[in-house]
C-alpha positions as CSV (number, residue, x, y, z in Angstrom):
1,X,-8.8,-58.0,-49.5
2,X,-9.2,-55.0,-47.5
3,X,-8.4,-51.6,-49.7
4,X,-8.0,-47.7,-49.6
5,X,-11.4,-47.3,-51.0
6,X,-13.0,-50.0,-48.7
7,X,-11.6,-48.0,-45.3
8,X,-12.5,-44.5,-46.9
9,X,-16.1,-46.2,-47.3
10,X,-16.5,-47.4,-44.1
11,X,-15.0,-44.0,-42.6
12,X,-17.6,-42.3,-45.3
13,X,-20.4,-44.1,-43.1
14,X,-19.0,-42.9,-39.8
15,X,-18.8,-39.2,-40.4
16,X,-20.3,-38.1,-43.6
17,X,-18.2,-35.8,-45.9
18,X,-21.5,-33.3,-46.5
19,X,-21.3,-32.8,-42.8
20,X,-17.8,-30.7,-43.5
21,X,-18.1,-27.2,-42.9
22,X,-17.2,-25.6,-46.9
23,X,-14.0,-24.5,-45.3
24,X,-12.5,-27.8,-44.9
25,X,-10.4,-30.4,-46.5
26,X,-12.1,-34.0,-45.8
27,X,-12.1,-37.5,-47.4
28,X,-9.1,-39.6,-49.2
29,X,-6.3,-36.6,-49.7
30,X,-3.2,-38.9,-51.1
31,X,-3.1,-42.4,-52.4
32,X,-4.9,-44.8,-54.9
33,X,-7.9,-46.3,-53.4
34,X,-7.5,-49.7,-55.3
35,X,-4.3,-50.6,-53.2
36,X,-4.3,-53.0,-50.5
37,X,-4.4,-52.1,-46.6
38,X,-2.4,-54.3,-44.0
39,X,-1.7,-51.8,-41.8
40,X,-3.2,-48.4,-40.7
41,X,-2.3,-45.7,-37.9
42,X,-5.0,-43.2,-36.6
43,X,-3.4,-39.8,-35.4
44,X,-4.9,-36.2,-34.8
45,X,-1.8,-34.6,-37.0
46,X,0.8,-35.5,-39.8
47,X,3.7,-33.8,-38.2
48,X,7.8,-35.4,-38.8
49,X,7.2,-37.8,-35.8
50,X,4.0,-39.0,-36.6
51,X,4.5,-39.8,-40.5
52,X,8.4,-41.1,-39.4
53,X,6.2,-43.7,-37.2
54,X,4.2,-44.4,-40.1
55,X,6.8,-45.0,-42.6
56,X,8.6,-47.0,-39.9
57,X,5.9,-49.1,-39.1
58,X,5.0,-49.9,-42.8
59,X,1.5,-48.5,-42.9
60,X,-0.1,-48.5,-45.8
61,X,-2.7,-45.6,-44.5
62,X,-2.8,-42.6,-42.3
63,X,-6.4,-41.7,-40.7
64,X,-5.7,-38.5,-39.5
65,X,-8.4,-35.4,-38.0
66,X,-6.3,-32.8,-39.4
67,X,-6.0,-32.6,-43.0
68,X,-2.9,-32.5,-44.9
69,X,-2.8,-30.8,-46.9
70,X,-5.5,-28.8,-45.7
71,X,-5.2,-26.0,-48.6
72,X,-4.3,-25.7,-52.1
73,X,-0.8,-26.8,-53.2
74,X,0.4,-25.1,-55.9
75,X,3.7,-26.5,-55.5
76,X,5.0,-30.0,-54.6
77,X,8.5,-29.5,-52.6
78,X,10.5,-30.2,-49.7
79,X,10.9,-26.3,-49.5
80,X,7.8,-26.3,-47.2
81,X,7.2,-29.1,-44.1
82,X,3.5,-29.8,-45.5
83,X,5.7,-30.6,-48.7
84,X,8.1,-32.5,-47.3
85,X,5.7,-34.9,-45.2
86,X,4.0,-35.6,-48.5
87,X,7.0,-36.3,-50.6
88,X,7.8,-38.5,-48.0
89,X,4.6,-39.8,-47.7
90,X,3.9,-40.6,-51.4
91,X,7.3,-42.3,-51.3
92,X,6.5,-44.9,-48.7
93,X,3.5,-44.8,-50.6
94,X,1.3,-44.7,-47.4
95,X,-2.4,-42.9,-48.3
96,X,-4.1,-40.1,-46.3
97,X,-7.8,-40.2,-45.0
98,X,-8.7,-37.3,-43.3
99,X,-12.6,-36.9,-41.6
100,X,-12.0,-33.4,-39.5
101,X,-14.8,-31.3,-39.2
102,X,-17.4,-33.8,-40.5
103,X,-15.9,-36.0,-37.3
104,X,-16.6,-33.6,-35.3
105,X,-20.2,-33.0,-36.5
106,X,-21.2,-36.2,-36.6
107,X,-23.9,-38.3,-34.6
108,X,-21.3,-40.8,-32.7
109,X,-18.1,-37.9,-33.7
110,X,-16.2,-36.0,-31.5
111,X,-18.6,-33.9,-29.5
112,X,-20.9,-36.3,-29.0
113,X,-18.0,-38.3,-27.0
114,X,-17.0,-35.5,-25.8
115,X,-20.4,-34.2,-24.3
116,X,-20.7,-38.5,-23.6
117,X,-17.8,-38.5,-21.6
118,X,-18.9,-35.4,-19.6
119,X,-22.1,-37.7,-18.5
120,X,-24.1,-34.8,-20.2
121,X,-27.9,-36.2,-20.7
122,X,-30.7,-35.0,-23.3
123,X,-27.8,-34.1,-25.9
124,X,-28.3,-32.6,-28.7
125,X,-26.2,-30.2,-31.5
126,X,-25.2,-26.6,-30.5
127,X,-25.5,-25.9,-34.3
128,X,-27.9,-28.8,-36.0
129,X,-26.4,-29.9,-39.6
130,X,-30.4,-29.4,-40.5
131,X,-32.0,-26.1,-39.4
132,X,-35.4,-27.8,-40.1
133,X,-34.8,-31.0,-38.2
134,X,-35.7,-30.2,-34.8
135,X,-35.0,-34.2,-33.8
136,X,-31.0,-33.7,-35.9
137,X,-28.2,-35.8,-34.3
138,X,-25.9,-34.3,-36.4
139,X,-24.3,-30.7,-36.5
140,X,-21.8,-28.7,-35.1
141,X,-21.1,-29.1,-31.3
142,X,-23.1,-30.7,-28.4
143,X,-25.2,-29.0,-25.7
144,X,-26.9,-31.2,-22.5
145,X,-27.9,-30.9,-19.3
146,X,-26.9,-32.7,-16.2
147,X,-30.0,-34.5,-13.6
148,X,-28.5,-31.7,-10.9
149,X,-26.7,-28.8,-11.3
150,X,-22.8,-29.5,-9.8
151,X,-20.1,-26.9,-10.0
152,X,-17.9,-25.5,-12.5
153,X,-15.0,-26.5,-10.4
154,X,-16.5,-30.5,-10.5
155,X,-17.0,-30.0,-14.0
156,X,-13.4,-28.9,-14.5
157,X,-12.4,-32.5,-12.6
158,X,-14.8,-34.5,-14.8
159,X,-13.3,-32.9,-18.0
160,X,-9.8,-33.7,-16.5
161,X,-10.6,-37.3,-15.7
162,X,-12.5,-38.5,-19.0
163,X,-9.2,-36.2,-21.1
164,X,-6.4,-37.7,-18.9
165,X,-5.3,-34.3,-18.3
166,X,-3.4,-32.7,-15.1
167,X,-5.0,-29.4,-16.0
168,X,-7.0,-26.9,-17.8
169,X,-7.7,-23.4,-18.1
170,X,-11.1,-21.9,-16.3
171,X,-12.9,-18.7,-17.1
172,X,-15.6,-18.1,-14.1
173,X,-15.8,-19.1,-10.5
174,X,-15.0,-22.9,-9.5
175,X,-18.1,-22.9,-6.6
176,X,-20.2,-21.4,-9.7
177,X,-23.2,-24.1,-10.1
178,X,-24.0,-25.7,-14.0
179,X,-26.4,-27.5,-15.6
180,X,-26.8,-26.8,-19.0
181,X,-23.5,-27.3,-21.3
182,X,-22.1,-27.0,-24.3
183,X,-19.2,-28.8,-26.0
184,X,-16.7,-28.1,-29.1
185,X,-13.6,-29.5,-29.6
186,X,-10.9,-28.2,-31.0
187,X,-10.5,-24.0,-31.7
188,X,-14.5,-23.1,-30.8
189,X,-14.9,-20.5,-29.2
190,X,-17.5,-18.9,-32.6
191,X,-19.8,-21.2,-30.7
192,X,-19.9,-19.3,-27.4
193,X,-22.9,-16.7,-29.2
194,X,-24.6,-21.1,-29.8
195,X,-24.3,-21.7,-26.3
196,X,-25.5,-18.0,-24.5
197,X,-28.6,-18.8,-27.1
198,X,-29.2,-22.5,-25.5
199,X,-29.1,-21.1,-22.0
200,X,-25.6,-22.6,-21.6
201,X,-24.5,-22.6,-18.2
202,X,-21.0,-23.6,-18.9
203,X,-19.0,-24.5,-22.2
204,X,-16.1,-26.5,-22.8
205,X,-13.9,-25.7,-25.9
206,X,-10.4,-26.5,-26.8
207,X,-9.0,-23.4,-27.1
208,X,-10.4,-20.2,-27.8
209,X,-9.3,-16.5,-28.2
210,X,-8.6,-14.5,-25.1
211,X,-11.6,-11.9,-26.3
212,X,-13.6,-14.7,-26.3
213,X,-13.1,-15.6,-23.0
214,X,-14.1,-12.0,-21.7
215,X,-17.1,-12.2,-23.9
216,X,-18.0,-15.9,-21.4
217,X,-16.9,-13.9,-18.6
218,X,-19.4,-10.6,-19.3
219,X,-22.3,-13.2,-20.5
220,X,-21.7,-15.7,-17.1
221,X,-20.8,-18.6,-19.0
222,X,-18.5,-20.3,-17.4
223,X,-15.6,-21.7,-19.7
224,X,-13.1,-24.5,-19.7
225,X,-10.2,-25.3,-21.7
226,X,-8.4,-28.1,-22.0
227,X,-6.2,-27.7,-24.9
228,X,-6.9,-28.4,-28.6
229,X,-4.7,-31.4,-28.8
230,X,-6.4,-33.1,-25.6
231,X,-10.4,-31.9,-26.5
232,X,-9.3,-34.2,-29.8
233,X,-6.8,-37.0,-29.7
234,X,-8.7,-39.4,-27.3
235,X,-11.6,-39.7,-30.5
236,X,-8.7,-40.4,-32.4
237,X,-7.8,-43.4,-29.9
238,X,-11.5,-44.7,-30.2
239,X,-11.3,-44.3,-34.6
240,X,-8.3,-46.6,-34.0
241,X,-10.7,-49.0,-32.2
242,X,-14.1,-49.3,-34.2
243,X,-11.1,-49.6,-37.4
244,X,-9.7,-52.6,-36.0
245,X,-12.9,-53.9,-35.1
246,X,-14.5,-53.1,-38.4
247,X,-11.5,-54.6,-40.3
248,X,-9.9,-57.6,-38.1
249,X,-7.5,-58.5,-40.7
250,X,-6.0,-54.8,-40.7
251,X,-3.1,-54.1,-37.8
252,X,-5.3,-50.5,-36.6
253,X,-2.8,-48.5,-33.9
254,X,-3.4,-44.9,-32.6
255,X,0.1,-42.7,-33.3
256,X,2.3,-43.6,-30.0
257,X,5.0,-40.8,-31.1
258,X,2.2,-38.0,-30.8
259,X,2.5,-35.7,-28.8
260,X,1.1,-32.5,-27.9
261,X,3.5,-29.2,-28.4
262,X,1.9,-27.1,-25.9
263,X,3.7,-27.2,-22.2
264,X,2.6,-26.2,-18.8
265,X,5.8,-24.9,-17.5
């Protein structure tokens, strides 16, 4: 019998909890880790449509990037929405897993995907997990390099491709040439001072402060962003994946109500 507590092992494996920054909120957040797991549903949020689709579906687990909750709860009520997807939650009696920043730190997390799917070579961490491993896998970010330099414009198109995206935001000149560069998903942009250290070229970053972006503009580091939700939810896709691989007798499905709330308009 497959349970909580075998899932949050095997997720344990995948991206270590110490690899959390001290900020965050990781590991199993709701449910009892002795119950039984037929069905789980990977998702990058807990938002109304996204627990309504697990409560619909019968799943007995949520593996989701974003914890919930991600801070103290002092009080337990439908006065708040964090408090009313719990309630709801804990009455289905579906569990919570959530990996976030160690995910993204880790040596086959988001980044490394991310930087992966880029066709980046010779990658590394922006910010290794051990200061005093120069060889680390793990830590915050990616940097790499490509064979030959190609511009930021065709790096834009790559990032659009391997995200499924229509489009992005660009800081710095499309016919600009890059070689070296740097990935972090999600809100980032602390790691632009990372990148300008590596001789960063170019950085991609979900989103990111407009200060920041004048900060990659005045260094010449070209910078591309393609949205929080879309530098994310595709890892979330490939969790539901290696799950249902990992556990053939569990029904594993990425969140098909997701969405993400941002529009181009």
């Amino acid at each position: 019998m497959t349970t909580i507590a075998t899932i949050a092992a095997f997720l344990e494996e995948v991206a270590p909890c110490r690899l959390a920054e001290d900020w965050d909120n990781v590991g199993l957040l709701v449910g009892r880790s002795e119950n039984a797991v037929r069905k789980v549903m990977t998702c990058l949020t807990v938002t109304p449509a996204s627990a309504a689709e697990a409560i619909e579906a019968g799943a007995d687990l949520i593996v989701t990037h974003h914890p919930i909750p991600f801070s103290a709860v002092k009080r337990l009520t439908d006065a708040t929405t964090t408090g009313r997807l719990l309630l709801d939650l804990v009455g289905a009696g579906i569990a919570v897993f959530s990996a976030h920043t160690a995910f993204d730190s880790a040596s086959e997390g988001i980044n490394q995907r991310l930087a992966e799917g880029l066709e980046l070579t010779d990658i590394g961490p922006l910010v290794p997990h051990s200061q005093e491993d120069e060889d680390a896998v793990e830590g915050a970010g990616r940097w790499g390099r490509f064979e030959k330099p190609i511009t930021l414009g065709q790096l834009a198109e790559r990032a659009k491709r391997f995200l499924t995206i229509d489009s992005l935001q660009m800081v710095g000149e499309p016919e600009r040439n890059v070689q070296t560069v740097a990935v972090a998903c999600g809100a980032a942009g602390e790691f632009l001072e990372a990148a300008c250290q590596r001789g960063c070229d170019a950085m991609l970053v979900g989103e990111t402060r407009f200060h920041t972006c004048l900060e990659a503009e005045a260094s010449g580091v070209g910078l591309l962003l393609p949205g929080h939700f879309a530098s994310e939810r595709f890892a979330l896709e490939c969790l539901a994946e290696v799950l249902g691989r990992q556990f053939p007798g569990v029904d594993v499905w990425a969140s098909r109500q997701e969405r993400d709330p941002l529009r181009w308009v």
